[in-house]
C-alpha positions as CSV (number, residue, x, y, z in Angstrom):
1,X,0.0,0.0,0.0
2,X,2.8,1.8,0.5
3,X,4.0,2.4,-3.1
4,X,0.1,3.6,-4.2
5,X,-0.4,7.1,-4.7
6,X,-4.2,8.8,-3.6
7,X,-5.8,9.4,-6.5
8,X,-9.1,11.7,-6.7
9,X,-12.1,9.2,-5.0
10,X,-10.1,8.0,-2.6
11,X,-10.7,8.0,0.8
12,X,-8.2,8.1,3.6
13,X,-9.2,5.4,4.7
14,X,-9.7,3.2,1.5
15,X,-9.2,3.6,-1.9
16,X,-11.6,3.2,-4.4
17,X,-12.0,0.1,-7.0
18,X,-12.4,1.1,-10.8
19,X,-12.0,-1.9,-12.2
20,X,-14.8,-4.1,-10.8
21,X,-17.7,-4.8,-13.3
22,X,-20.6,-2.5,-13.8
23,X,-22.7,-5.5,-12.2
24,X,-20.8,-4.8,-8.9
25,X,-20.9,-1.5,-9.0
26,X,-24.2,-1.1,-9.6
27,X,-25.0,-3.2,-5.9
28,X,-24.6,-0.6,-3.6
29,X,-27.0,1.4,-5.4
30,X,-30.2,-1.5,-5.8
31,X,-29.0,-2.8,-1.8
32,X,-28.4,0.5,0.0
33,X,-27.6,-0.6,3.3
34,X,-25.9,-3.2,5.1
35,X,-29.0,-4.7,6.6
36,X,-30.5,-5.1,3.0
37,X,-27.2,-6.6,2.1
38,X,-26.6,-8.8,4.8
39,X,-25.4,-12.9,3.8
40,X,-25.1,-15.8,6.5
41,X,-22.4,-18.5,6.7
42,X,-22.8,-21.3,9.3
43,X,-20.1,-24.2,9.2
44,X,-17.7,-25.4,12.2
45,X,-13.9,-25.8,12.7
46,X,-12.3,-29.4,13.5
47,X,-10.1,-28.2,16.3
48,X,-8.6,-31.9,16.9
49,X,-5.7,-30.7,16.0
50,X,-5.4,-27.0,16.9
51,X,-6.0,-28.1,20.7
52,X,-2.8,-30.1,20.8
53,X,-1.1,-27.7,19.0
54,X,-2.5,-24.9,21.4
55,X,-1.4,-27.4,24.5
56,X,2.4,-27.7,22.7
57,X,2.8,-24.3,22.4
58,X,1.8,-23.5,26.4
59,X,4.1,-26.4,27.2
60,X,7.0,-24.4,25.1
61,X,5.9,-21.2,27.3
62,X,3.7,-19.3,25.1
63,X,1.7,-17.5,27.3
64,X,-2.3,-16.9,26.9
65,X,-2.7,-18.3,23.3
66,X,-5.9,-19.8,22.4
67,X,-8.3,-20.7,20.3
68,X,-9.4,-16.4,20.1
69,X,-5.9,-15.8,18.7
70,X,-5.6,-18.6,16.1
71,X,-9.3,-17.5,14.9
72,X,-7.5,-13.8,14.6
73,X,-4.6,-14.8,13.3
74,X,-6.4,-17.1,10.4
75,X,-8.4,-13.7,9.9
76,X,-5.6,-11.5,9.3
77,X,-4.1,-14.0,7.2
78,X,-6.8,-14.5,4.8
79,X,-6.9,-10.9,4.6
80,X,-3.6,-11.1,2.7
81,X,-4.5,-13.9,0.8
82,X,-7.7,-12.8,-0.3
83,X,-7.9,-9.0,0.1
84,X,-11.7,-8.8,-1.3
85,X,-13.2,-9.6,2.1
86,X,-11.1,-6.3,3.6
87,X,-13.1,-4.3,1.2
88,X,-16.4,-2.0,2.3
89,X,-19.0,0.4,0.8
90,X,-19.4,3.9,1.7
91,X,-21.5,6.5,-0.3
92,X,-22.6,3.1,-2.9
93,X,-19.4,2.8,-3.8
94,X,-16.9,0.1,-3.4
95,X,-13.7,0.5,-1.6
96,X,-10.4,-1.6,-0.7
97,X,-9.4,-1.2,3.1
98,X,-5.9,0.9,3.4
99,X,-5.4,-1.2,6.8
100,X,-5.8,-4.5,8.5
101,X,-8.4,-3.6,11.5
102,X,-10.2,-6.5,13.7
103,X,-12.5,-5.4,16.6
104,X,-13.3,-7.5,19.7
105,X,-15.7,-6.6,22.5
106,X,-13.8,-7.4,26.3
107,X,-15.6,-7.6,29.3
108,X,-13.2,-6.4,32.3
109,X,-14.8,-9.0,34.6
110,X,-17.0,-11.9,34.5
111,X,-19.3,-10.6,36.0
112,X,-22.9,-8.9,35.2
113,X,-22.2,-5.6,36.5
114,X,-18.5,-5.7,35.2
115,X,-18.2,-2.7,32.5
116,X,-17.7,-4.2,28.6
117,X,-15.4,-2.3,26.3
118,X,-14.2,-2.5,22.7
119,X,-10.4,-3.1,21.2
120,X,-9.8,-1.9,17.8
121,X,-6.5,-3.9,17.0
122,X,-4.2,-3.0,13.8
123,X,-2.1,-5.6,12.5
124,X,0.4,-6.2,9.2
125,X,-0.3,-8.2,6.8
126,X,2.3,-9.9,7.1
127,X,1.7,-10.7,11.3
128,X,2.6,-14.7,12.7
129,X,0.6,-16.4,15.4
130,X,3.3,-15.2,17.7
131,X,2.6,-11.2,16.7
132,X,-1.1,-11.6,16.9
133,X,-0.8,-13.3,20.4
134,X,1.5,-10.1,21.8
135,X,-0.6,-7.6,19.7
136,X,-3.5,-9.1,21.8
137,X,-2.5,-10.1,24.8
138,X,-0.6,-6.3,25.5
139,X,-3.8,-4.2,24.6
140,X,-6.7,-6.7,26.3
141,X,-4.4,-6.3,29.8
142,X,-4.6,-3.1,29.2
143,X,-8.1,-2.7,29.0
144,X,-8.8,-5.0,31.4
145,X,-7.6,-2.8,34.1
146,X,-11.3,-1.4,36.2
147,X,-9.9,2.3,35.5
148,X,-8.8,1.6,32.4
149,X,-10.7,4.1,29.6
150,X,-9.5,3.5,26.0
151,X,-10.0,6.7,23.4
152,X,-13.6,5.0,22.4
153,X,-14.3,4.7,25.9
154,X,-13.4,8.2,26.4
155,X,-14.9,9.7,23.2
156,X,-18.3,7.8,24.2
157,X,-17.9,9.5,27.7
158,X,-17.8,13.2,25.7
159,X,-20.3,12.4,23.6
160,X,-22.8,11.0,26.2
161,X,-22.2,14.5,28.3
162,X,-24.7,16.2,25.9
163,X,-28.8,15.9,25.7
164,X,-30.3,12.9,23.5
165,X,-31.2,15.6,20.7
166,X,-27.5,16.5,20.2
167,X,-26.1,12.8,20.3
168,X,-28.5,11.9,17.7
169,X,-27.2,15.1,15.7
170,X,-24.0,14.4,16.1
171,X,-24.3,10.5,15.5
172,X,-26.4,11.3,12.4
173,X,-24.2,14.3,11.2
174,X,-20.4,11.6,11.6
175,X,-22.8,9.3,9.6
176,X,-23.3,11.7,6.7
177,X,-19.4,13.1,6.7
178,X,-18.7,8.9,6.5
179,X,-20.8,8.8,3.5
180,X,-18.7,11.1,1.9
181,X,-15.5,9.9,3.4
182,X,-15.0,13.4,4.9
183,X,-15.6,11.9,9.2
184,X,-12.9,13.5,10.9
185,X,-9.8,10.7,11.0
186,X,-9.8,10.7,14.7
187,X,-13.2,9.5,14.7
188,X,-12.8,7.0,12.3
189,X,-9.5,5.7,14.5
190,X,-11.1,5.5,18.0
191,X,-14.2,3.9,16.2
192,X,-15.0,-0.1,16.8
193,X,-17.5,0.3,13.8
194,X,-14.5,1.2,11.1
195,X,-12.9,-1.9,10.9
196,X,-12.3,-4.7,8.5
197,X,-14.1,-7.6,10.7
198,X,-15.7,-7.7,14.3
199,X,-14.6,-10.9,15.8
200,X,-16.7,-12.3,19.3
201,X,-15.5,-15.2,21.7
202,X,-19.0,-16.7,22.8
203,X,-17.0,-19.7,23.5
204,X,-16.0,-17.7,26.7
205,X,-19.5,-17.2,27.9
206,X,-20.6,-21.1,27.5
207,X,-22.7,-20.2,24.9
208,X,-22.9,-21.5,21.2
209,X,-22.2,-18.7,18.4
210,X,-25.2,-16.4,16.8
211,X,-25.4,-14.4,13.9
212,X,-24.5,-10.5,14.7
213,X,-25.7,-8.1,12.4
214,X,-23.5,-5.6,10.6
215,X,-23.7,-2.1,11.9
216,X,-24.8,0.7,9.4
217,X,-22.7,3.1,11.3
218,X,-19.1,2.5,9.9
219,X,-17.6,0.6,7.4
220,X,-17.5,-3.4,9.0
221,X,-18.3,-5.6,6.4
222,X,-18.1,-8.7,8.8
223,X,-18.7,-10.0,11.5
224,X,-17.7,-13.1,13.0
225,X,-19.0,-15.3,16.0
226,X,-17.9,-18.8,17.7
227,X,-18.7,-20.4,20.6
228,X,-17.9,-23.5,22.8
229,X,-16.0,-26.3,22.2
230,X,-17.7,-29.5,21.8
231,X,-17.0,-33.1,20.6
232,X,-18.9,-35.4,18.0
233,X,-18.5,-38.7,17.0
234,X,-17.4,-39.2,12.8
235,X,-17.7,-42.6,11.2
236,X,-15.5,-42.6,7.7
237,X,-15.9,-45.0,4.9
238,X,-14.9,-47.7,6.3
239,X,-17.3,-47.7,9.2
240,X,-14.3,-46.7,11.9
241,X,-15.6,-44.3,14.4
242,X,-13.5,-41.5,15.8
243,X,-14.2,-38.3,18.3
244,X,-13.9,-34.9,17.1
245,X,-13.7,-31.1,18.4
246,X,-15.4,-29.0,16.5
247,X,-16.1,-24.9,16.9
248,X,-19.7,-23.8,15.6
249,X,-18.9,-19.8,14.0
250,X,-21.2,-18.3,12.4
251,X,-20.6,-15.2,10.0
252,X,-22.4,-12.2,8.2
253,X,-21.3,-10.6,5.6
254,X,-21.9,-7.6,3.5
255,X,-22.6,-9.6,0.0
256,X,-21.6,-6.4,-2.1
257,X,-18.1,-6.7,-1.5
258,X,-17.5,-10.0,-3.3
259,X,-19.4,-12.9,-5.0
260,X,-20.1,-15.7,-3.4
261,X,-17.5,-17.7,-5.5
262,X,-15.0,-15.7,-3.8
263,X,-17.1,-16.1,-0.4
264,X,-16.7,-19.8,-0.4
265,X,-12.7,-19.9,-1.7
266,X,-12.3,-17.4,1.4
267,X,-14.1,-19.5,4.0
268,X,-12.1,-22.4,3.2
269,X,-8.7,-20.9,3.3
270,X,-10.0,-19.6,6.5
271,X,-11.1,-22.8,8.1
272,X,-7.6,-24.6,6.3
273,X,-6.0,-22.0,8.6
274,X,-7.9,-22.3,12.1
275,X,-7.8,-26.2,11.6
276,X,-3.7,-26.0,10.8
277,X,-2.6,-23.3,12.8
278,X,1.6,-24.0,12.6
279,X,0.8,-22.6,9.1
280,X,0.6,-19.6,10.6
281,X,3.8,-19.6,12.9
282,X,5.3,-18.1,9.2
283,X,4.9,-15.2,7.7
284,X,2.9,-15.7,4.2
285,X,5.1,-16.5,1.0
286,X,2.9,-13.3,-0.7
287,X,1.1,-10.5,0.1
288,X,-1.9,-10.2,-2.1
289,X,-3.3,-6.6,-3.1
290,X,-6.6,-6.1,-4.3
291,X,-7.6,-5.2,-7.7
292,X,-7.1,-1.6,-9.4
């Protein structure tokens, strides 16, 4: 990204795709919004393997890895391989993400009353396993602190200060300036909502995934969800009966973006990932950029 110059269309943020096919770039126009454009993807992860690679790698003292980081790390490396599902729309028009940006919602405690807040982590495309898990790890201790407050945690604090009337000025009038990629940059950078996927751990709650909407404020094109671990029973060919662990996720997308050929080539590189995480202790062979 670094050798591309801004051209006029561009957004700070993104720049825009010229080449895609008038069938594409007509989408944004017929399906205006992310709820009318909304796609969901059910399938599961056979984490046979990933456990005992997960249990090797604490044994070799790597600290607080887990099933949340391979799922990020598989996320950040698809986003290299296949640079379409880092792409949103803003003002019906089709953009390729500048950066690599994955959300997660932490809650302090687990607790009911404990406070929840949002990360907003930026990683290379060209991150391990190993810089995922310290990319993580440093910010969520951070911001698991009780008197921790993070800049959206502070910039929610400002803006809940004024009367209803003016938040739902404001709100509206950011959500405008997005439209025409003109939302002041620190906005955009403190925001949870600009960000190329919003990943949540329902595994942590004891729950089984669901699917999450896609917020029309901001510019997340998906959203993934995956829940508890659980074990099944898988007879082959040759009637021989064995135990899995599988992961439920679930996922919604913005179906604008990409076609669902590319959809399904994507999900299965990420699931090839998740399921064979020591793929990921490398950095990729390529870095893939999206089309012109």
């Amino acid at each position: 990204m670094g050798k591309y110059k801004r051209r006029f269309g561009d957004r700070y943020d993104g720049r825009l795709l010229r080449s895609l096919d008038p069938f594409y770039k007509i989408m944004p126009y017929i399906m205006k919004t992310r709820v009318d454009s909304q796609v969901y993807f059910h399938d599961k992860f056979d984490v046979t393997e990933t456990e005992s690679y997960l249990k090797q790698k604490r044994s070799q003292g790597v600290k607080n890895i887990g099933y949340l980081h391979v799922i990020i790390a598989a996320m950040v490396r698809l986003i290299s391989q296949k640079p379409g599902v880092n792409r949103f729309v803003a003002g019906q028009k089709i953009y390729a993400r500048n950066e690599i940006l994955i959300s997660l919602a932490v809650k302090r405690k687990m607790s009911v009353d404990s406070p929840e807040t949002t990360i907003k982590f930026k990683f290379e495309p060209d991150d391990t396993l190993f810089d995922v898990v310290e990319k993580m790890n440093d910010a969520i201790e951070k911001n698991k602190k009780e008197d921790s407050k993070n800049d959206t945690d502070k910039t929610a604090r400002i803006f809940m200060l004024c009367p209803g009337f003016i938040v739902k000025f404001l709100v509206w009038f950011l959500q405008t300036l997005d439209y025409f990629g003109l939302m002041p940059k620190i906005i955009n950078e403190v925001s949870p909502f600009h960000t190329s996927a919003f990943v949540t751990d329902l595994g942590s709650l004891g729950i089984q995934p669901i699917y999450h909407h896609i917020y029309e404020f901001g510019t997340t094109s998906t959203f993934i969800a995956f829940g508890i671990k659980g074990k099944e029973r898988v007879t082959d060919r040759e009637s021989n009966t064995t135990e899995k662990k599988y992961i439920n996720f679930k996922a919604v997308g913005d179906e604008r973006i990409v076609d669902g050929y590319y959809y399904a080539n994507a999900f299965k590189l990420f699931k090839k990932l998740v399921e064979n995480p020591i793929i990921l202790e490398m950095p990729p062979v390529e870095v893939f950029e999206d089309v012109e």
